[in-house]
TIRO-2110 file (N, C-alpha, C; in Angstrom, 1 decimal):
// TIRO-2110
152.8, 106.6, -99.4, N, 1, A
151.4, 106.3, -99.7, CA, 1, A
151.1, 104.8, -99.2, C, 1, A
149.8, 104.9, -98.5, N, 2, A
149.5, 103.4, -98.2, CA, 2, A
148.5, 102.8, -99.2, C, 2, A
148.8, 101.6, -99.8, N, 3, A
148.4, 100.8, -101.2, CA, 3, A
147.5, 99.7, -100.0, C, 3, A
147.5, 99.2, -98.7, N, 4, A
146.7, 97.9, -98.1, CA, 4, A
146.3, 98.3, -97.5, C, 4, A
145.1, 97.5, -97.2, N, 5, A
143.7, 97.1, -96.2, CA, 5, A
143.7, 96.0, -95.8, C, 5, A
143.6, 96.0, -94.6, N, 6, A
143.2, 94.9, -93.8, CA, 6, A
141.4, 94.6, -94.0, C, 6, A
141.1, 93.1, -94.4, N, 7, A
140.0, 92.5, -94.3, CA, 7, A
139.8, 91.2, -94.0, C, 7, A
138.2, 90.4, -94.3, N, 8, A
137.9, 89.5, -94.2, CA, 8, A
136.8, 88.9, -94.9, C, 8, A
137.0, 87.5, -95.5, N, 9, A
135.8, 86.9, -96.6, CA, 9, A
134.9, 87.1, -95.9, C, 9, A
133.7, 87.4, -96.6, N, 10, A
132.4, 87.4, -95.9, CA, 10, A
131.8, 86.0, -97.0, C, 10, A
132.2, 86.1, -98.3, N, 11, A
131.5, 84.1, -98.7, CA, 11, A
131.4, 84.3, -99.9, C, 11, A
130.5, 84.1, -101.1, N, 12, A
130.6, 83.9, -102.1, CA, 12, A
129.2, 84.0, -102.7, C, 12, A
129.3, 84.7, -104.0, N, 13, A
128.1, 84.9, -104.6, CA, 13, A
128.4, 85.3, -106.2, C, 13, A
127.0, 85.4, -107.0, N, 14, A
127.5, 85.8, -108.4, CA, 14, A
126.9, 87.3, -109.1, C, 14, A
127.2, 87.6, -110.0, N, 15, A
126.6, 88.5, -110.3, CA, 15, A
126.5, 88.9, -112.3, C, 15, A
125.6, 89.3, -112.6, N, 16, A
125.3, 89.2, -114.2, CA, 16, A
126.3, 90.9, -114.8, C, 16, A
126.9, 90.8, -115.4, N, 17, A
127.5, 91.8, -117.1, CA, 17, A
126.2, 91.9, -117.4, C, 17, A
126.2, 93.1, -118.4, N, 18, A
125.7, 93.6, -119.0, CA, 18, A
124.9, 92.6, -120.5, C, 18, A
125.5, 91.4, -120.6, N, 19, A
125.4, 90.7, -121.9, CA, 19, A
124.3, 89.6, -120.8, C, 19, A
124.3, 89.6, -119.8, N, 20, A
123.3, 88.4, -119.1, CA, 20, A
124.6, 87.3, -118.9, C, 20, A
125.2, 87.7, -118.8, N, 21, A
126.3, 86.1, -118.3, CA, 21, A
126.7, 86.3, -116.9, C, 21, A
127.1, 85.1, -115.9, N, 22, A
127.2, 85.0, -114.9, CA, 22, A
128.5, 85.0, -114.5, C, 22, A
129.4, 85.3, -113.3, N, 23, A
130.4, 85.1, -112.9, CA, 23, A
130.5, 85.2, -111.7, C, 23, A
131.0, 84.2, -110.9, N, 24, A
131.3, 84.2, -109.8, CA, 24, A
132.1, 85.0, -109.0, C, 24, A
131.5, 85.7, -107.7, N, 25, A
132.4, 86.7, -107.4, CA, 25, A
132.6, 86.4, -106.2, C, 25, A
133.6, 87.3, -105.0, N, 26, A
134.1, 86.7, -103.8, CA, 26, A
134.1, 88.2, -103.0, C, 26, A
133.0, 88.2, -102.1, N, 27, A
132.2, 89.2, -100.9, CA, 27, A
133.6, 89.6, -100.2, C, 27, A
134.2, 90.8, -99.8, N, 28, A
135.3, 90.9, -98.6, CA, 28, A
134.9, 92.2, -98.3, C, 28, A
135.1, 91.9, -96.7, N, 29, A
135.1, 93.3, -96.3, CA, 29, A
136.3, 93.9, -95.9, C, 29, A
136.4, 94.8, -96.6, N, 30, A
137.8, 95.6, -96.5, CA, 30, A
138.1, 97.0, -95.7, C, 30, A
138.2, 96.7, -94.6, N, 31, A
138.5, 98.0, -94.1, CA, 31, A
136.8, 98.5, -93.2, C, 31, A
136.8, 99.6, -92.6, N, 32, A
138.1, 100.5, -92.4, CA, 32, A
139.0, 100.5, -91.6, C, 32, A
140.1, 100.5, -92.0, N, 33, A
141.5, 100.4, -91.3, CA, 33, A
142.1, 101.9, -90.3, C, 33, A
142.0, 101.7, -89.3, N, 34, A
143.1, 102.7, -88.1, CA, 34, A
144.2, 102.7, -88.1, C, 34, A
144.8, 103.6, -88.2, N, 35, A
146.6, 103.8, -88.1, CA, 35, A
146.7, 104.0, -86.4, C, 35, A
147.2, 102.7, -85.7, N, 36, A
147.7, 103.0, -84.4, CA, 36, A
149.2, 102.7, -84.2, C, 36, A
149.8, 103.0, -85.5, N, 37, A
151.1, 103.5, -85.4, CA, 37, A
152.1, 103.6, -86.5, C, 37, A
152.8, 104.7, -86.2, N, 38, A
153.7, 105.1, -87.9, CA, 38, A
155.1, 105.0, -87.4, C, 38, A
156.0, 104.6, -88.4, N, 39, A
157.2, 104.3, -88.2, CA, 39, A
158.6, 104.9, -88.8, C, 39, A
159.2, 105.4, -88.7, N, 40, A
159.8, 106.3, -89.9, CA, 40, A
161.3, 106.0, -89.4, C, 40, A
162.2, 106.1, -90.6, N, 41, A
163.5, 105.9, -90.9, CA, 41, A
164.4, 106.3, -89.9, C, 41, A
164.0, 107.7, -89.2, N, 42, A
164.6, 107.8, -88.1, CA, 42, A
164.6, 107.2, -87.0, C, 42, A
163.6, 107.3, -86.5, N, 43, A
163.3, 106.6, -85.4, CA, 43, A
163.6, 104.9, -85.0, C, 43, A
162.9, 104.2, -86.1, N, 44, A
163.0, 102.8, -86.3, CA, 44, A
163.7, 102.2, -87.2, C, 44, A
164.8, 103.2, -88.2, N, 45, A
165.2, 102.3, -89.4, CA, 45, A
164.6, 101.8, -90.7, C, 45, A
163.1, 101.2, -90.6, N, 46, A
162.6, 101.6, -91.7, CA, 46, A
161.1, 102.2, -91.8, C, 46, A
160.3, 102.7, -93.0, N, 47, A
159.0, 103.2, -92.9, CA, 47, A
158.0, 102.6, -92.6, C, 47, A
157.2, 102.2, -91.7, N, 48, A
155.9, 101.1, -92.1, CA, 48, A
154.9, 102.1, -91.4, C, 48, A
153.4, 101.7, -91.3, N, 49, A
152.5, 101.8, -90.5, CA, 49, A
151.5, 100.6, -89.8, C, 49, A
151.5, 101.2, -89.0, N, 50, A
150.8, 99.7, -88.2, CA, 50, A
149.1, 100.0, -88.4, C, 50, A
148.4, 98.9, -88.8, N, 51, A
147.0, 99.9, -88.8, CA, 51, A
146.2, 98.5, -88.5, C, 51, A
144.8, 98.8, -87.9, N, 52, A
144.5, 97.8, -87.3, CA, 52, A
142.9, 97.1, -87.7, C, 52, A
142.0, 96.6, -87.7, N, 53, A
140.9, 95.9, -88.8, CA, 53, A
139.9, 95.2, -87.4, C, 53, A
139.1, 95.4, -87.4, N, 54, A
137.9, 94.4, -86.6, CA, 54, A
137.6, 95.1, -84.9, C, 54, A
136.8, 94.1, -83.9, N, 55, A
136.5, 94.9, -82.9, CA, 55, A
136.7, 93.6, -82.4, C, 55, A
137.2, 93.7, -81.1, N, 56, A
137.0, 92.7, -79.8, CA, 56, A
136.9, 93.4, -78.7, C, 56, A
136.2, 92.6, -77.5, N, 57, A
136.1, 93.3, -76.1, CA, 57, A
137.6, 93.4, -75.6, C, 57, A
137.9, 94.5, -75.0, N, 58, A
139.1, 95.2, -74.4, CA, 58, A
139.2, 94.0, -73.4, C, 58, A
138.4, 93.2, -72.6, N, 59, A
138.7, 92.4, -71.6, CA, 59, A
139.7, 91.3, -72.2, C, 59, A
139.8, 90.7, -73.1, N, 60, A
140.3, 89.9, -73.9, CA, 60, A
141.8, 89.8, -74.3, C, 60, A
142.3, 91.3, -74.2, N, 61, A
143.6, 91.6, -74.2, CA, 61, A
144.3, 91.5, -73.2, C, 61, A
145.8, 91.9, -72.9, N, 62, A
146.8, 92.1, -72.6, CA, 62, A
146.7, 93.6, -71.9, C, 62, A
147.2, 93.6, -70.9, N, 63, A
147.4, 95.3, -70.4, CA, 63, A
148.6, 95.9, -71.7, C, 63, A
149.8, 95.0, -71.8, N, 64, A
150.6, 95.5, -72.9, CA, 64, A
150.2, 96.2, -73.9, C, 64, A
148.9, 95.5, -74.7, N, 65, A
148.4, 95.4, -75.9, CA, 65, A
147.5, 96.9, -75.7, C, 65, A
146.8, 97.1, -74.9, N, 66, A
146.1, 98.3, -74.0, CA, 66, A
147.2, 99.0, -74.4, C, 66, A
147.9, 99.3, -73.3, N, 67, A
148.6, 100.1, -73.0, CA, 67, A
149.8, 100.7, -75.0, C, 67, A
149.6, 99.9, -75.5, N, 68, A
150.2, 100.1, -76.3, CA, 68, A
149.1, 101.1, -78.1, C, 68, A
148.1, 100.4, -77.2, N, 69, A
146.9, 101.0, -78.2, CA, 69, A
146.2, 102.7, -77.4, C, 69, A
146.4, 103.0, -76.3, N, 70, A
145.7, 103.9, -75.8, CA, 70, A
146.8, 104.9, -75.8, C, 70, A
146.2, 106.4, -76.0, N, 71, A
147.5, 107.4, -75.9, CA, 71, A
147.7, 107.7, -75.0, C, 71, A
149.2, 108.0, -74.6, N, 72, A
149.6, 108.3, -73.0, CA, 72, A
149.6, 110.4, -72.7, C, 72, A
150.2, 110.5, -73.9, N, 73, A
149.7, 112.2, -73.7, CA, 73, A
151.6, 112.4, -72.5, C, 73, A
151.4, 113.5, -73.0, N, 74, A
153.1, 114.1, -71.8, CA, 74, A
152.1, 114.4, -70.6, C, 74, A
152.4, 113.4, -70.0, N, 75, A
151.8, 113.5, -68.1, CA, 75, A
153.1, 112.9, -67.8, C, 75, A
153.6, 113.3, -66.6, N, 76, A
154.3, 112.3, -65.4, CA, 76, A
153.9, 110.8, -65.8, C, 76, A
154.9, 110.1, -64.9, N, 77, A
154.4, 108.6, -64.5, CA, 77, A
153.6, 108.6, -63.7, C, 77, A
153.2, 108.9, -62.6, N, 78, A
152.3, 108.2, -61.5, CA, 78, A
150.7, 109.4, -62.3, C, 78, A
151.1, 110.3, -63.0, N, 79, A
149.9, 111.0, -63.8, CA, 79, A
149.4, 110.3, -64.7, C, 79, A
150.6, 109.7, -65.5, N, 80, A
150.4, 108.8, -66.6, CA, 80, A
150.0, 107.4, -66.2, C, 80, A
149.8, 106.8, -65.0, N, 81, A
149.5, 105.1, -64.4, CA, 81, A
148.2, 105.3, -64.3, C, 81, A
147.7, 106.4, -63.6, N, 82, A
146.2, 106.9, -63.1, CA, 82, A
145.4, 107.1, -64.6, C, 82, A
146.0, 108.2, -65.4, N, 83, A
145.1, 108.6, -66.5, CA, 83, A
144.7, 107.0, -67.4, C, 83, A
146.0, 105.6, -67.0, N, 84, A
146.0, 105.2, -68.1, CA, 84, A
144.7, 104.0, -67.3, C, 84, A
145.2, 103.4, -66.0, N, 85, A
144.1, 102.8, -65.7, CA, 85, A
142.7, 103.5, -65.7, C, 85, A
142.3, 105.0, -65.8, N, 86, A
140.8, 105.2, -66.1, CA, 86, A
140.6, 105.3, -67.5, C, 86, A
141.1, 105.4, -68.5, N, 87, A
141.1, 104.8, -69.9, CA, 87, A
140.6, 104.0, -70.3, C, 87, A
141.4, 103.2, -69.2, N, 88, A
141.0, 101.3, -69.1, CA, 88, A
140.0, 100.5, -68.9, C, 88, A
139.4, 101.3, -67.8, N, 89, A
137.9, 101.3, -67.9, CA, 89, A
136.7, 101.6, -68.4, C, 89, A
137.2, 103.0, -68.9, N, 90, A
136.5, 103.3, -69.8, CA, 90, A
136.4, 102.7, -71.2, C, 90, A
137.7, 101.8, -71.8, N, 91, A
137.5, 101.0, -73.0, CA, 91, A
136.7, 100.0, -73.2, C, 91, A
135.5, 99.7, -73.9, N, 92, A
134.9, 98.7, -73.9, CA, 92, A
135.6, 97.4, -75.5, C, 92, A
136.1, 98.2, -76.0, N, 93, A
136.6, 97.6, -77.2, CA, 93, A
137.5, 97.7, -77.8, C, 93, A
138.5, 97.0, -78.4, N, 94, A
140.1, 96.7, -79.0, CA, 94, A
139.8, 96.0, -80.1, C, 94, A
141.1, 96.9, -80.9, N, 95, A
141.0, 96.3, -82.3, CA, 95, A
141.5, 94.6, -82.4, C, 95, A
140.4, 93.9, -83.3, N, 96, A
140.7, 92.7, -83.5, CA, 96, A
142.2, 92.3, -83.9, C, 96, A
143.0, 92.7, -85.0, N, 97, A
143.9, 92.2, -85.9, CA, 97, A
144.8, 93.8, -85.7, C, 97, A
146.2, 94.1, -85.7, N, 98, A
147.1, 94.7, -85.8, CA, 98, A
148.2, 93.9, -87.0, C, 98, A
148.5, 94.5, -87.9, N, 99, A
149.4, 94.5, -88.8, CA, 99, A
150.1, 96.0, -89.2, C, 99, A
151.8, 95.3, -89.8, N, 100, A
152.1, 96.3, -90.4, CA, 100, A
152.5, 96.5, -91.5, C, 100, A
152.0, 97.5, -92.4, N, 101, A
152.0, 97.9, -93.8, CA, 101, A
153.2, 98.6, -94.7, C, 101, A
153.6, 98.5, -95.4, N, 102, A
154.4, 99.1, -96.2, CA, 102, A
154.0, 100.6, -96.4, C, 102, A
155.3, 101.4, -96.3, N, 103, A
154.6, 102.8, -96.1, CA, 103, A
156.1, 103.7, -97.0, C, 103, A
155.5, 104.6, -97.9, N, 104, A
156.7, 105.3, -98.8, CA, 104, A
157.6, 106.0, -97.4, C, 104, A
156.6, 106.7, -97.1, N, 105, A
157.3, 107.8, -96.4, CA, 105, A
156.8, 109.3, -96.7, C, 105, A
156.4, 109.2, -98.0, N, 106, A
156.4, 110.4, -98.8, CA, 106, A
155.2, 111.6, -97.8, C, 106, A
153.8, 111.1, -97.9, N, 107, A
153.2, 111.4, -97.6, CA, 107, A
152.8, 111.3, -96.2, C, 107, A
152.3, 112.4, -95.1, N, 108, A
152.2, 112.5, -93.9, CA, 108, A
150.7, 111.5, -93.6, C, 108, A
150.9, 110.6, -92.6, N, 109, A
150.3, 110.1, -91.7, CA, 109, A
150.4, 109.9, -90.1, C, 109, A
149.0, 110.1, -89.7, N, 110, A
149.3, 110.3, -88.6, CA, 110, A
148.1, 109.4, -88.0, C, 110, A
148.9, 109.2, -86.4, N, 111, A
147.5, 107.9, -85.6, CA, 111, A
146.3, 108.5, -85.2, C, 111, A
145.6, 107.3, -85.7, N, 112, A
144.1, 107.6, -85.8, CA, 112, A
143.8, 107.8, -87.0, C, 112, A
144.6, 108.3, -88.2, N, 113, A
144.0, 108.5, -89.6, CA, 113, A
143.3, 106.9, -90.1, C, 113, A
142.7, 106.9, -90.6, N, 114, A
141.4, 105.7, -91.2, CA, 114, A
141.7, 105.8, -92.6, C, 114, A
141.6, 104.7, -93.4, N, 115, A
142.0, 104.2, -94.7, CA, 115, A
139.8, 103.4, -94.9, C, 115, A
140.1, 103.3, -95.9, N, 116, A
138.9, 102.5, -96.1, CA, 116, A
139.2, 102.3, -97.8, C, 116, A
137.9, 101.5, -98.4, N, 117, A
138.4, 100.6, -99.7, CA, 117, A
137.8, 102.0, -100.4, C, 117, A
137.6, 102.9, -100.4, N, 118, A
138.3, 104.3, -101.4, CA, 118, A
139.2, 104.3, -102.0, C, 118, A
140.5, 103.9, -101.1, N, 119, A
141.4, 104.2, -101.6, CA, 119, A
142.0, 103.4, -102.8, C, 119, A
141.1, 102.4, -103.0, N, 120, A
141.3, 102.0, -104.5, CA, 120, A
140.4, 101.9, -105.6, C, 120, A
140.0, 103.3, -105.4, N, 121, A
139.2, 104.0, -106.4, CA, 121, A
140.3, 104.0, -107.5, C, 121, A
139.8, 104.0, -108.8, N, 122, A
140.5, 103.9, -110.1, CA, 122, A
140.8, 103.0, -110.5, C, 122, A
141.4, 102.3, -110.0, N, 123, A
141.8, 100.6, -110.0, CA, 123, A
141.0, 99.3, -110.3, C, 123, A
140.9, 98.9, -111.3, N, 124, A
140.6, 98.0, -111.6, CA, 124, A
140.6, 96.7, -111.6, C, 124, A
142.1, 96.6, -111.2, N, 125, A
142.4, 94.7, -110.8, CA, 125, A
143.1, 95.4, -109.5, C, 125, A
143.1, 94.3, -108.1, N, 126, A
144.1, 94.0, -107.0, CA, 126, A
144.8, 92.6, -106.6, C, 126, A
145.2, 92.6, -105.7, N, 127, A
145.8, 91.5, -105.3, CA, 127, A
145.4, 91.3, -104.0, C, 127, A
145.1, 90.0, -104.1, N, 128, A
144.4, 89.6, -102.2, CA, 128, A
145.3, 88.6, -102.1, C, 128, A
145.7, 88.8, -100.6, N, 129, A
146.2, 87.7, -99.7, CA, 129, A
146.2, 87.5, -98.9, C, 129, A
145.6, 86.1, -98.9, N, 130, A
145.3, 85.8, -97.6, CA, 130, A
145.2, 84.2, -96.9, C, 130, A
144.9, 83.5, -96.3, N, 131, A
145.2, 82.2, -95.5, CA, 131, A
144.5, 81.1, -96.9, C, 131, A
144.8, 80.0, -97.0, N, 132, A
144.0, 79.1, -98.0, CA, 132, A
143.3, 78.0, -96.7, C, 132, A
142.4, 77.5, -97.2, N, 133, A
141.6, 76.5, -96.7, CA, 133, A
142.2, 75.7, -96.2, C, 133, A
142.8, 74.8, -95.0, N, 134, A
143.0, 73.4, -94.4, CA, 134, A
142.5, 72.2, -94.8, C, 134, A
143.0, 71.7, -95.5, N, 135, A
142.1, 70.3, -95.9, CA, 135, A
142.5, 68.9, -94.6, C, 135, A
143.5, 69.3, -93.9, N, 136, A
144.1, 68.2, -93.5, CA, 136, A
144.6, 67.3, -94.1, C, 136, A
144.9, 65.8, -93.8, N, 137, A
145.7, 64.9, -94.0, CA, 137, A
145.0, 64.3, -95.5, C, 137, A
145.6, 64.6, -96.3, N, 138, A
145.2, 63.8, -97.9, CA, 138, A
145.9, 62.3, -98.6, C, 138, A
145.0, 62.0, -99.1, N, 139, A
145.7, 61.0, -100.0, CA, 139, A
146.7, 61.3, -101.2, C, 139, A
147.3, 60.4, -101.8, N, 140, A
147.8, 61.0, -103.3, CA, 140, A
146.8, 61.1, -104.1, C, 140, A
145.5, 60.2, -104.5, N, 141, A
144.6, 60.7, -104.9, CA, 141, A
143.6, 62.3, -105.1, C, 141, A
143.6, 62.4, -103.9, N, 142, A
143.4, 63.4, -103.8, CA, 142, A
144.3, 64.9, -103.7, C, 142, A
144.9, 64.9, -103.2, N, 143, A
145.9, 65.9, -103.1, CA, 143, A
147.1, 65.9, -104.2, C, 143, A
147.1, 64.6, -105.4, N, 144, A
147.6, 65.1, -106.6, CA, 144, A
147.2, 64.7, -107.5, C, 144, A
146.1, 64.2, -107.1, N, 145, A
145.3, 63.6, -108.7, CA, 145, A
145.7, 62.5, -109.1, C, 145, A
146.3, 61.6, -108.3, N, 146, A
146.8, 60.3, -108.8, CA, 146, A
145.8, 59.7, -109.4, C, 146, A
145.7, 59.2, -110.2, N, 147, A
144.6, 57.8, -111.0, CA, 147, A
144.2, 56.7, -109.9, C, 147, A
145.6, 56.4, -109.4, N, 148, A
145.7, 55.1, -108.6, CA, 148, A
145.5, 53.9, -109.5, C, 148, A
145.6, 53.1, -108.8, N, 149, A
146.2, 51.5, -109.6, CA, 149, A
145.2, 50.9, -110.1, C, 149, A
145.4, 49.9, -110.7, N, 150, A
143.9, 49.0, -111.3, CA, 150, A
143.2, 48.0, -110.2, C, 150, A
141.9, 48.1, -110.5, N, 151, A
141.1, 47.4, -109.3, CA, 151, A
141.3, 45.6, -109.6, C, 151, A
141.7, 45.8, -110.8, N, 152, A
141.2, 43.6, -111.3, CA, 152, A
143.2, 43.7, -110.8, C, 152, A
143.1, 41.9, -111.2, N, 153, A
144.2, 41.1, -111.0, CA, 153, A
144.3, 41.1, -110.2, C, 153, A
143.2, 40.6, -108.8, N, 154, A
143.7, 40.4, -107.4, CA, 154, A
144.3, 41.4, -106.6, C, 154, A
143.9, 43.1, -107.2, N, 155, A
143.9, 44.0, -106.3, CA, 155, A
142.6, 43.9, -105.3, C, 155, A
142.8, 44.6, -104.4, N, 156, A
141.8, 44.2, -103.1, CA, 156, A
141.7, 45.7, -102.6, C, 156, A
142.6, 46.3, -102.3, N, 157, A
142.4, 47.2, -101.2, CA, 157, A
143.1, 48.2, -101.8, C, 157, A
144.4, 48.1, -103.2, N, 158, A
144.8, 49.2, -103.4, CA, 158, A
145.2, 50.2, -104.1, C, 158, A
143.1, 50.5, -104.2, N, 159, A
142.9, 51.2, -105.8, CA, 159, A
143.5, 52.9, -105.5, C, 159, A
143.6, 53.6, -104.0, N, 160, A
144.0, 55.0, -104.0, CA, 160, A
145.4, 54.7, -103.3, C, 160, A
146.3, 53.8, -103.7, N, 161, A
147.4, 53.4, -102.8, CA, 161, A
149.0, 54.3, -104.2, C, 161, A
149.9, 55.2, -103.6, N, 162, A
150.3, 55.2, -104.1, CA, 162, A
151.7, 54.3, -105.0, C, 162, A
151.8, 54.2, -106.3, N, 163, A
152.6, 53.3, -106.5, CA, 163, A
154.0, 53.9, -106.1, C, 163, A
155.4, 52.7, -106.4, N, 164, A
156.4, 52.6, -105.9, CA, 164, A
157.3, 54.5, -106.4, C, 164, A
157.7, 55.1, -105.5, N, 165, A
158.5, 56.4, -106.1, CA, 165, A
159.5, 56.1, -106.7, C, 165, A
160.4, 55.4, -105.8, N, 166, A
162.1, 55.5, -106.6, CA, 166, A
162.4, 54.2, -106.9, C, 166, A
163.6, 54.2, -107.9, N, 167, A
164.2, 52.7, -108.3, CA, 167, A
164.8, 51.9, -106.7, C, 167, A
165.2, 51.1, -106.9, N, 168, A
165.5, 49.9, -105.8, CA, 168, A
167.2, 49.5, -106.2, C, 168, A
168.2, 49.4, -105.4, N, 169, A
168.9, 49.2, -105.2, CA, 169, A
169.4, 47.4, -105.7, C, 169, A
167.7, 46.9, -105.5, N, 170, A
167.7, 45.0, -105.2, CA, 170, A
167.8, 44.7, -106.8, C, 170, A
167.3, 45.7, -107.7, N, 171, A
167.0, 45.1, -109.0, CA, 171, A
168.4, 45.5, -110.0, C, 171, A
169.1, 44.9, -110.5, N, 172, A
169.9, 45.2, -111.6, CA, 172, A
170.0, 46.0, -112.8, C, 172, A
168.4, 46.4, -113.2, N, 173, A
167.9, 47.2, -113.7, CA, 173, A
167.8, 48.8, -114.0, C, 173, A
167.8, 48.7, -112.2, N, 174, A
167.0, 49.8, -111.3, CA, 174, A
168.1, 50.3, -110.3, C, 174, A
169.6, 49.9, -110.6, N, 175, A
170.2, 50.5, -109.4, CA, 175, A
170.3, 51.6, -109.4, C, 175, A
170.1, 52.5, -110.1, N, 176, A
170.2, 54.1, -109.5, CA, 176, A
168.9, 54.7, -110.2, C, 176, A
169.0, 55.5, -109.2, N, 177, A
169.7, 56.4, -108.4, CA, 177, A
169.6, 56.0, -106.8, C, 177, A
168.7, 55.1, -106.7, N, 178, A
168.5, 54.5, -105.4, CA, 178, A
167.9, 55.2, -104.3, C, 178, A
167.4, 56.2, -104.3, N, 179, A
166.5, 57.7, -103.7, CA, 179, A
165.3, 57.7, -104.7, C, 179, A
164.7, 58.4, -103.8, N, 180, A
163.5, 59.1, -104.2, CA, 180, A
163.7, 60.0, -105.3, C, 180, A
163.0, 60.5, -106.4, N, 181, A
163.2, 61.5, -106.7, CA, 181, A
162.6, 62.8, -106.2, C, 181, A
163.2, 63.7, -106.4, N, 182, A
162.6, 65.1, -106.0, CA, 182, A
160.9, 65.2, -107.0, C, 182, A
160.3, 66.3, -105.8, N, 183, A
159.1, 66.8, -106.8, CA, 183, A
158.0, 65.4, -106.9, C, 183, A
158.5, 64.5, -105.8, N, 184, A
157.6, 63.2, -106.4, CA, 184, A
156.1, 63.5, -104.9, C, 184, A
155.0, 63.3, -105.8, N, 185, A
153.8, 63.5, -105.3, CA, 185, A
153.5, 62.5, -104.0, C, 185, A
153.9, 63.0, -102.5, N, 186, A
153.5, 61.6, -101.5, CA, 186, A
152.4, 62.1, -101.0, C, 186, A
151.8, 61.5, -100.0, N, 187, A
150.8, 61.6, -99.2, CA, 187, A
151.2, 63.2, -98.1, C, 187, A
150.3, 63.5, -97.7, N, 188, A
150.5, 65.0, -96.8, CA, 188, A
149.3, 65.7, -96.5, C, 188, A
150.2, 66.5, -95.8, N, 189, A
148.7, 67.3, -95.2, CA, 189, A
148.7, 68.5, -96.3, C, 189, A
147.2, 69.1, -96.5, N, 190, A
147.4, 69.8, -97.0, CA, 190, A
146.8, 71.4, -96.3, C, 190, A
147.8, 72.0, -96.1, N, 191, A
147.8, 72.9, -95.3, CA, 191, A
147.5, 74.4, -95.2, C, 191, A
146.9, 75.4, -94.2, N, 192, A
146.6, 76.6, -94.7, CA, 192, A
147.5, 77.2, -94.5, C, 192, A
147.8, 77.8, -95.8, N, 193, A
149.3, 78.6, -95.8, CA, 193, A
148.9, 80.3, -96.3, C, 193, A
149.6, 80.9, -96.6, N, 194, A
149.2, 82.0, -97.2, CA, 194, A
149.1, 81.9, -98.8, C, 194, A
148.1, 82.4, -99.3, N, 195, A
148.1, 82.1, -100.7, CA, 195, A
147.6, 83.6, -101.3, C, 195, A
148.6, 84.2, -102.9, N, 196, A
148.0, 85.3, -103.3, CA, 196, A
147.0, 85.0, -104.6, C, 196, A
146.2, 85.7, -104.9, N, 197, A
145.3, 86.0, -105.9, CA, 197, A
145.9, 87.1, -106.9, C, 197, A
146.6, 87.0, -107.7, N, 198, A
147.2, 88.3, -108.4, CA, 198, A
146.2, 88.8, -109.5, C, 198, A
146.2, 90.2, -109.6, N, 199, A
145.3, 91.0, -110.5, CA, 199, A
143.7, 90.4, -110.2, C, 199, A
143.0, 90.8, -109.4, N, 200, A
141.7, 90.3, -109.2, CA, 200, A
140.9, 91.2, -109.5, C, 200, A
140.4, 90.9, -110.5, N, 201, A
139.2, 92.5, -111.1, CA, 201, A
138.0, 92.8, -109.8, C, 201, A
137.9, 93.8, -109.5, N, 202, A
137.1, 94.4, -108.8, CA, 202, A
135.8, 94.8, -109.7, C, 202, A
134.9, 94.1, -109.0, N, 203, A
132.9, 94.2, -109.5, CA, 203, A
132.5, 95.0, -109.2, C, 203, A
132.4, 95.1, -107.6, N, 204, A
131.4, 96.2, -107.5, CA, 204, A
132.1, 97.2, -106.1, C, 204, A
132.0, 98.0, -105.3, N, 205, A
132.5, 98.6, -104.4, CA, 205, A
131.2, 98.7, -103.6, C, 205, A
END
């Protein structure tokens, strides 16, 4: 059985409960997803499906990518070169995004079958994942909530400056560990990575 959909945020908005209270909710469009390809134990080792989300102009691709998305059908080769380049022109559009999904096995799928957000009918919480926002290059202020240092006593310039991480080797005090410690908050980029949302109650369909 296939449990994912391929989507994308469309933005953010709110919506009222029954009691008049407000909560913030998050727009995605999910689906509908194409199976342009199934994979099974035999053949490849393990189960997945490949299924595909969005539209771009066919000019934009790869003949590979073509050739890998259009059916070839049992013709000959030089039957199969001809049928595939008038295909080709006849394609005005290719799936945006190709990924591939976890798949039991159990249940028969086949390419071309279409998934859409039906299929999590019943369901009341999911899990989204997907890319987080780019902030770029951050301070420790910002990117860990440092306080930063005090502005009086002839500080000048370094109120978001982080203070010293590890002990110093120079002080008698302070000789060890002589490193940094681990887990210690520095400056960095802060980066779009993949991030999950676990159990996300579903509003409205």
């Amino acid at each position: 059985m296939v449990t994912r959909l391929l989507g994308r945020k469309l933005g953010m908005t709110q919506i009222y409960n029954e009691k008049g209270q407000c909560f913030p909710v998050t727009v995605i469009e999910a689906g509908p997803c194409t199976v342009t390809q199934v994979k099974t134990k035999d053949n490849d080792g393990y189960a997945a499906v490949q299924i595909s989300f969005g539209t771009r102009r066919s000019k934009n691709i790869s003949r590979a990518e073509m050739g890998h998305l259009i059916t070839k059908g049992d013709l000959k080769a030089d039957e199969r070169k001809k049928a595939f380049d008038r295909q080709l022109k006849e394609t005005k559009s290719a799936p945006e995004i190709l990924r591939e999904v976890p798949w039991d096995g159990k249940e028969e799928v086949k390419v071309g079958a279409k998934f859409d957000v039906g299929m999590f009918d019943g369901y009341k919480k999911v899990d989204v994942i997907g890319t987080s926002k780019g902030r770029g290059f951050m301070g420790v202020v910002r990117r860990w909530g440092f306080h930063g240092l005090p502005a009086t006593h002839g500080q000048s310039d370094r109120e978001r400056a982080p203070a010293p991480w590890a002990a110093s080797t120079r002080s008698r005090r302070a000789s060890t560990p002589a490193r940094r410690w681990p887990a210690t908050g520095a400056s960095s980029r802060s980066p779009a990575a993949t991030s999950t949302s676990s159990r996300s109650r579903r509003t409205r369909t």
